[in-house]
N, C-alpha and C positions, 0 to 999 in steps of 0.2 A: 504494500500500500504506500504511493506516495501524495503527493497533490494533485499533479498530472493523473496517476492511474490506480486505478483501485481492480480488483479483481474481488469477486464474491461466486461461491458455488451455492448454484439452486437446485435444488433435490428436489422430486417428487416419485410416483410409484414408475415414473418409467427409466429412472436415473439422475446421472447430473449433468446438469449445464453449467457452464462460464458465464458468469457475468462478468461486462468489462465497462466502467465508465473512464473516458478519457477527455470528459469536457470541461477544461480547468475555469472556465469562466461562470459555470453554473454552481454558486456558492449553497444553493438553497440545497439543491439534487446532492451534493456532497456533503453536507450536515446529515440529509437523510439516511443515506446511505452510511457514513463513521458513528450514527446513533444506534443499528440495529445491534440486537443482541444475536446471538446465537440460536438456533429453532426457531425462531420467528415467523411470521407464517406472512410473507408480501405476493404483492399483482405487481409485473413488470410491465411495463409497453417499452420496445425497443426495437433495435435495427439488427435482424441475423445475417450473420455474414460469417463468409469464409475464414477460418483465423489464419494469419500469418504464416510462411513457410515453415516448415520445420516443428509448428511447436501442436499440432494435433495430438491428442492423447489418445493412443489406441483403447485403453483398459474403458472408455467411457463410451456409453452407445450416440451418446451427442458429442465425440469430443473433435469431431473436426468443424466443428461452428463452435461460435461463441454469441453472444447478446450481447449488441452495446444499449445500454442503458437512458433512454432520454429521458420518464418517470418512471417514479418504482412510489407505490404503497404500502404502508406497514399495516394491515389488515387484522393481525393480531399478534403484540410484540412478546414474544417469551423469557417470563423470568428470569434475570440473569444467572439466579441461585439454583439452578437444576440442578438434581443431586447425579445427574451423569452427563456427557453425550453423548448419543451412539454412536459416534464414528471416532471417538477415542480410543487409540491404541491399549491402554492397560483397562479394561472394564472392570466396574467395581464384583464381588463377588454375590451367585445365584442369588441369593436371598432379597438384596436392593435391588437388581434388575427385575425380579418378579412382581415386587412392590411397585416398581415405576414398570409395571409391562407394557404401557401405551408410549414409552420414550424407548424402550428394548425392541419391541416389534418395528422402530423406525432403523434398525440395521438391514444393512443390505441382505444377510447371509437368514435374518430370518423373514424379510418380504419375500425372498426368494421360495422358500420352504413351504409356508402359507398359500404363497401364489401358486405353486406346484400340486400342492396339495389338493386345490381348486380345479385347475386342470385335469387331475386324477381322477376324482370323482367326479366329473362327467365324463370322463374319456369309458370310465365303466358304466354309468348310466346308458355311453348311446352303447356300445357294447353291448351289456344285456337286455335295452331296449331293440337293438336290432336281430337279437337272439330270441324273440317273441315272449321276453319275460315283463312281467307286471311288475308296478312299484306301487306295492303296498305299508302305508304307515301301521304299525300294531303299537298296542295300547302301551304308557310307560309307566300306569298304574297299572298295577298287575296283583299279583296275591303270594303269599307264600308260600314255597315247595321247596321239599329236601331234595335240594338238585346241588349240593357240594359247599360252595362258598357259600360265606357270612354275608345275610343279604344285609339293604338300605330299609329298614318300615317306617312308613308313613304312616303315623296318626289320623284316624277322621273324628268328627264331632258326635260319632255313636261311639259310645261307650264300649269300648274291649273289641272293634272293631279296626283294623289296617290293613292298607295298603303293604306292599312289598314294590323297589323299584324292581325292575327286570334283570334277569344277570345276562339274558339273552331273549330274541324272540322266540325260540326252538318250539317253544308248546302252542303260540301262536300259528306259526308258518307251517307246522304238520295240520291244526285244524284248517289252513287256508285249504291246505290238501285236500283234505276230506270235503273241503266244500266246492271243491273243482276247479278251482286256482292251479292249471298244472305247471306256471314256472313263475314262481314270486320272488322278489328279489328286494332289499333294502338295504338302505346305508343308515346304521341302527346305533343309537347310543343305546350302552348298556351298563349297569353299575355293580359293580363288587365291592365290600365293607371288606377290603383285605390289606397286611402290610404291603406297603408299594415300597416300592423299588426303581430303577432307572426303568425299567421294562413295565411298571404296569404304573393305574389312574385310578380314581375310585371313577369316576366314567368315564368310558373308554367309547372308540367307535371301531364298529364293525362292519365288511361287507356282508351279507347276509341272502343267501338264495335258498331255492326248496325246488325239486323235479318231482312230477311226478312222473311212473310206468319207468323208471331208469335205473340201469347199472350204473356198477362204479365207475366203467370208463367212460360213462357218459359225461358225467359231473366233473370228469378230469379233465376230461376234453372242453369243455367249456371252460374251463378254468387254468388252462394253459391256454387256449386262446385270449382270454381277457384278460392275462399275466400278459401274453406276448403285447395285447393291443398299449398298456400301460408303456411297458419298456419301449416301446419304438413311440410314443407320444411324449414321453419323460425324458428320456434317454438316446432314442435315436439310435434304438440296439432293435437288431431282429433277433427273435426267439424262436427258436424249431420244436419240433416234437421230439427232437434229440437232447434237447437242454433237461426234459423231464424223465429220468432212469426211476427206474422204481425197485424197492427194495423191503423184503419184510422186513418186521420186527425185529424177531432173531436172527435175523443176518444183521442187523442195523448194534445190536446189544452185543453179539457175540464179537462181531468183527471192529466194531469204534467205541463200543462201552458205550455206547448213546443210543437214546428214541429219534433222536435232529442230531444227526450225526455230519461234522464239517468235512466234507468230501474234497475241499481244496488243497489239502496235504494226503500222503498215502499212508503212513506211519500206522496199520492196521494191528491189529491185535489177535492173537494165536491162539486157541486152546490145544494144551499140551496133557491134559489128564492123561491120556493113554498111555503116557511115558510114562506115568511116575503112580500108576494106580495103588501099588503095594502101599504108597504112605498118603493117600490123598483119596482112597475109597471111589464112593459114587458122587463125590464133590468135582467141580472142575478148577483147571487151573490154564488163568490168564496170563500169556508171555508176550511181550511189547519188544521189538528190539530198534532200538534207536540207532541211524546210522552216524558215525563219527558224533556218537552222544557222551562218551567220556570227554568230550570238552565241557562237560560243565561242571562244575567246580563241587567237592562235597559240603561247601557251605550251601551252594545253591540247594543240592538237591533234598541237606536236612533239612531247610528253611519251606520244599514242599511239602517234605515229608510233616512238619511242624503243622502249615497251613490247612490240608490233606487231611490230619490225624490219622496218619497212616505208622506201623513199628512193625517190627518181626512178630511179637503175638496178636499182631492182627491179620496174621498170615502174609505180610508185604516183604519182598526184599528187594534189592537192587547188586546187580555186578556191573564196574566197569573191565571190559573183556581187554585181555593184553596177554604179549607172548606168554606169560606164566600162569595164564588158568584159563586158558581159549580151550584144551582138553580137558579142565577138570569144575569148568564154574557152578554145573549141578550140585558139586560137594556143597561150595559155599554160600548156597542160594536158599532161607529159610526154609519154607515150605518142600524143597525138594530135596534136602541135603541127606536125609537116612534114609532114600530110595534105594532097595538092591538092586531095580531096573537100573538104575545109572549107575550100577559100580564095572560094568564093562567099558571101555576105552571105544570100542566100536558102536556102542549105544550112543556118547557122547559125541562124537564122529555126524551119526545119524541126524540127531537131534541139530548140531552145528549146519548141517546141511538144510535141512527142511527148513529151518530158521534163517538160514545167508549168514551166518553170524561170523564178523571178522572181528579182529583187534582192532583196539579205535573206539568199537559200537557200545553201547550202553545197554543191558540187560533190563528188563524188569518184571517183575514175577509175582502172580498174587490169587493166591487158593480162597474157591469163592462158592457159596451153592451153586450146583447146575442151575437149579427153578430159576430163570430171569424174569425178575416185572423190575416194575417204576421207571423211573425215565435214565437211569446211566447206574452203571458200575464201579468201581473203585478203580480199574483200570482206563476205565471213560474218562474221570476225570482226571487222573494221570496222564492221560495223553492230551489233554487241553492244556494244561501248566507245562508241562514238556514243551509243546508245540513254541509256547510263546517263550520260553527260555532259550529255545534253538533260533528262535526268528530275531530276538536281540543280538544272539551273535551271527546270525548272519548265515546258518547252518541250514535252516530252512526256510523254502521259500513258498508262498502261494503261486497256485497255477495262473499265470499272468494273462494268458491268453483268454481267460474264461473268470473274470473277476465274480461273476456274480452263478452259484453254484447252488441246482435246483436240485431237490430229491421228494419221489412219492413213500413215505415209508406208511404199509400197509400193513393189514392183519394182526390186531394188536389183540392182546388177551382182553378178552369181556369182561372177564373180572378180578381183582388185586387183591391181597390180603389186606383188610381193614387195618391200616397202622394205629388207630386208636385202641384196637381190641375191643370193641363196643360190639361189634358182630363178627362174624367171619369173612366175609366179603364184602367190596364194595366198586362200584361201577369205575372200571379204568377209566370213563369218558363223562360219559350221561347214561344212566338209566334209559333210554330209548333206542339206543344202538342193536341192531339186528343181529344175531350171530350168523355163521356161512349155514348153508343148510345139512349142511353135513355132520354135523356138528351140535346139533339141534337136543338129539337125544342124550346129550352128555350134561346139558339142564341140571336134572336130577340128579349125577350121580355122581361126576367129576366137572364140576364147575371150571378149576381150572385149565381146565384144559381147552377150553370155549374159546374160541375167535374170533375175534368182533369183524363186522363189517367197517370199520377206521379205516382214514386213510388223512395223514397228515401231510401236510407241503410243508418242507424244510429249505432254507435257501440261507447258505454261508454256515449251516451250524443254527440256526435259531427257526421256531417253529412261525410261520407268516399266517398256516391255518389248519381248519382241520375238522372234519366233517366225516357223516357215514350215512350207510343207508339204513332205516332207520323200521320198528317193530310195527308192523302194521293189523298184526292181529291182536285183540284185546283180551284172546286171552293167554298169549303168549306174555303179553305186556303185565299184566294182572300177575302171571305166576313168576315172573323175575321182581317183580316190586316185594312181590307176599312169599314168596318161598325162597328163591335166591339171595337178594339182599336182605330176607329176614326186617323188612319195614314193620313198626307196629300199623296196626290199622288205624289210626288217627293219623298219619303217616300216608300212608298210601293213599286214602281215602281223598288226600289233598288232588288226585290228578283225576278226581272222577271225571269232570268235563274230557280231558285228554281220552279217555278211555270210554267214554260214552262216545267221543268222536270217531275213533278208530271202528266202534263198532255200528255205524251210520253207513258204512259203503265206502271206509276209506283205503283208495288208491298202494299199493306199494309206491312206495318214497324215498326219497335218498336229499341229502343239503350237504353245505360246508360253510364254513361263516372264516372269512381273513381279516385277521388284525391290521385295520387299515391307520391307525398310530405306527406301529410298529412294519411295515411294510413303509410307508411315510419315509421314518428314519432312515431304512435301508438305501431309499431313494435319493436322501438328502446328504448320505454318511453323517449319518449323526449317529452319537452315542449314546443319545438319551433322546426320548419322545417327546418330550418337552420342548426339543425346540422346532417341533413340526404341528404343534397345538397352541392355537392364540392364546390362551390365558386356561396353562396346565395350572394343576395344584403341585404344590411343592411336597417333599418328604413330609408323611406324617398327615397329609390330605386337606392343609392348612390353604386356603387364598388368600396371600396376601396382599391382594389390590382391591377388593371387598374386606378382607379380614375374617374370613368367613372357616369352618363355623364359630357363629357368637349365642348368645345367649338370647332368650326369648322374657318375655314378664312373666310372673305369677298368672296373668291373666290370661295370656294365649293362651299356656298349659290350661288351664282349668274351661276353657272353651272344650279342649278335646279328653278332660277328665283324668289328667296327668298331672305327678308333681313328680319332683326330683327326691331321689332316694335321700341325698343327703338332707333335705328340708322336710322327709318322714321319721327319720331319728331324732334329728335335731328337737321334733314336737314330740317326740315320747320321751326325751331325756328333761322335757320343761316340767 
């Protein structure tokens, strides 16, 4: 800035512009202009013109013109005292920018995100509107059902009466079904009362569709189409039916220790039971071999073993392999070291071979039950902290040619041991999920061994979605609610409408619902979904740009025949 020439950037949603006044004789226009503060919000009228040779700014989508300035209005001047800018280098940290999120959201990196985001969801709307699907809104008062997660309840003004907010529209979009809605589709808020984390919202958004008369590759197929239509509208990437590999369960558990298993490194995982049965029974045993993975340090690897809470009696070990125990590292490997399988030289031989195991590589080993559920293994998660300790030095690399890494992983167990111990079983998904027909009469008698009709889309390692074809007979529905999961009947009884539906004339069906947050992020690389939602909540489900939640009066509460636990002791201790 001098007398002669002033330069000012004007921002708005399409980028920046230059302003340039260089009319030294208009005193008034140059007071105007040295008074504004910073974010201010002015009307220019000017003269656009080419800017000078050489001094175009590529990085600006206006930067080969400038504005000269003849008047300019200050329409509304902003505080000098803002507690940030957004285009300042050091930003303050999350908690002030969420507070101030209408001066956060004026950064370039989240207009962008936002604006993409907009994009997205209608690139899918004409998508599955040109797919002959309907877009139906379902109710966001809804009622409550033991369908997993800690719901939202809503009080109403009848006494001992609530609402429930949705955690999905699933029991909706099956009765659209039934009412001959055959392909319903909606971009859904939904809400969970659960700890959040960088990956979740207490409301969330979701894609949400429903077929009816459909297999599972039908709903794939539609849904690698309108993945592909996203990317080439987003990103400018063409997607094939080759990007989509599909893979069970237990290949998926057995082979990467994961249900969303990152398919961009190979670093695969072995089972080796057979060798070493004499000391490890009908249990299996996990072998990882790391290539040139003795470069990582034994502080690293106690430090995962620390993070992990992983030790030798918890059946884990580790060898780094070298000229002096490449023929004998079964001895010093816990779970395998009193095997008389490996006391011959040419077993060890064997093993080295089926495994590729050279000097260099990093061993790791870990005696596990056969039975797989939940979502990863002990050697799963070992090879994610591996992964990223090799990728720091530089040891591994992701497959560069194919950044964004799809997977169908199918045929999930029906149903999981109840980790509460409250029943014996409990739905690996939803309660509605179909078993194979094959599979049908083992209901009754070996639950676990049921295989659900699931089929999750995985992309980079993280689940995007995940959907099944779903129970259409009510009274197959009725004896997995009452016999299987062992529901009491004030319980069950909650899904009568659902189950009064099913038995009206409804269709076989099948959906899938994508986390469209977290698909977002993937779009945007981001690391957290928060900065692909205009005004997320922060950890702990706090808003603070509202302040929310706050506190209500005495009086609301007693409109809907509530008081707070602590103001009913408080009046019995008076």
């Amino acid at each position: 800035m001098s007398q002669e020439l002033i330069f000012l950037p004007l921002r708005d949603h399409s980028g920046v512009t230059q302003l340039v006044y260089r009319n030294s004789n208009d005193e008034l226009l140059r007071s105007q202009i040295q008074s504004l503060s910073a974010e201010s919000v002015v009307c220019v009228e000017g003269v656009v013109r080419k800017r000078p040779e050489g001094m175009a700014n590529k990085n600006q989508a206006a930067g080969a013109i400038e504005v000269e300035i003849s008047k300019i209005y200050c329409l509304n001047p902003a505080t000098p005292s803002l507690p940030f800018w957004p285009n300042q280098p050091q930003l303050p940290n999350e908690e002030v920018r969420l507070r101030y999120r209408y001066l956060d959201l004026r950064r370039q990196e989240l207009q962008h995100n936002i604006r993409l985001r907009s994009l997205t969801a209608n690139t899918v709307r004409n998508y599955l509107t040109e797919n002959g699907f309907t877009e139906i809104e379902t109710p966001t008062l809804f009622k409550s059902t033991p369908e997993g997660a800690r719901e939202f309840i809503v009080p109403t003004r009848k006494r001992g009466a609530f609402y429930a907010l949705p955690q999905s529209p699933q029991q909706h979009k099956q009765m659209l079904m039934a009412a001959g809605f055959d392909r319903y589709f909606q971009i859904a808020r939904c809400f969970r009362d659960e700890d959040l984390r960088a990956d979740r919202q207490p409301e969330f958004t979701q894609i949400d569709l429903e077929m009816s008369f459909v297999k599972i590759q039908d709903i794939q197929q539609i849904i690698e189409g309108m993945v592909a239509s996203i990317w080439d509208k987003a990103l400018g990437k063409r997607l094939t039916k080759e990007h989509f590999p599909h893979m069970t369960y237990n290949e998926a558990m057995s082979k990467y220790g994961s249900d969303k298993p990152d398919i961009r490194f190979d670093m695969k995982i072995n089972e080796i039971g057979s060798s070493v049965k004499d000391v490890v029974g009908d249990n299996s045993v996990d072998c990882m071999v790391v290539k040139k993975g003795s470069a990582l340090t034994g502080g690293e690897l106690k430090a995962m073993q620390k993070v992990l809470d992983l030790t030798e009696d918890k059946d884990f070990a580790f060898v780094k392999i070298n000229e002096n125990n490449i023929h004998s590292w079964p001895s010093k490997c816990g779970p395998l070291r009193h095997s008389q399988q490996m006391s011959q030289p040419q077993q060890h031989q064997q093993l080295n071979q089926s495994l590729d195991i050279e000097q260099g590589d990093l061993v790791l080993v870990h005696k596990r039950p056969s039975y797989l559920y939940g979502g990863n293994t002990t050697m799963g998660r070992v090879r994610l902290h591996i992964s990223e300790l090799m990728q720091k030095k530089g040891l591994l690399t992701l497959d560069q040619q194919e950044k964004y890494k799809f997977l169908w992983v199918e045929s999930f167990p029906l149903f999981t041991p109840d980790e509460q111990g409250i029943r014996t079983w409990q739905a690996t998904h939803h309660p509605f999920t179909a078993p194979y027909d094959q599979d049908i009469s083992l209901l009754a008698t070996h639950p676990e061994k049921v295989r659900g009709q699931h089929y999750d889309l995985v992309l980079n390692g993280m689940e995007i979605g995940g959907g099944s074809i779903r129970i259409h007979s009510p009274v197959m529905q009725t004896f997995i609610l009452e016999k299987v999961l062992q529901l009491e009947k004030y319980e069950y009884k909650r899904f009568d409408h659902l189950i009064d539906a099913l038995g009206g004339g409804c269709p076989p069906h099948g959906g899938i619902a994508l986390g469209f947050d977290r698909l977002m992020a993937i779009l945007c690389e981001s690391s957290s979904i928060r900065d692909v939602i205009a005004f997320p909540k922060a950890a702990g489900g706090k808003d603070f740009v509202v302040n929310s939640p706050s506190e209500v009066t005495a009086d609301q509460l007693n409109q809907y025949g509530l008081q707070l636990a602590a103001d009913v002791a408080e009046k019995k201790t008076d």
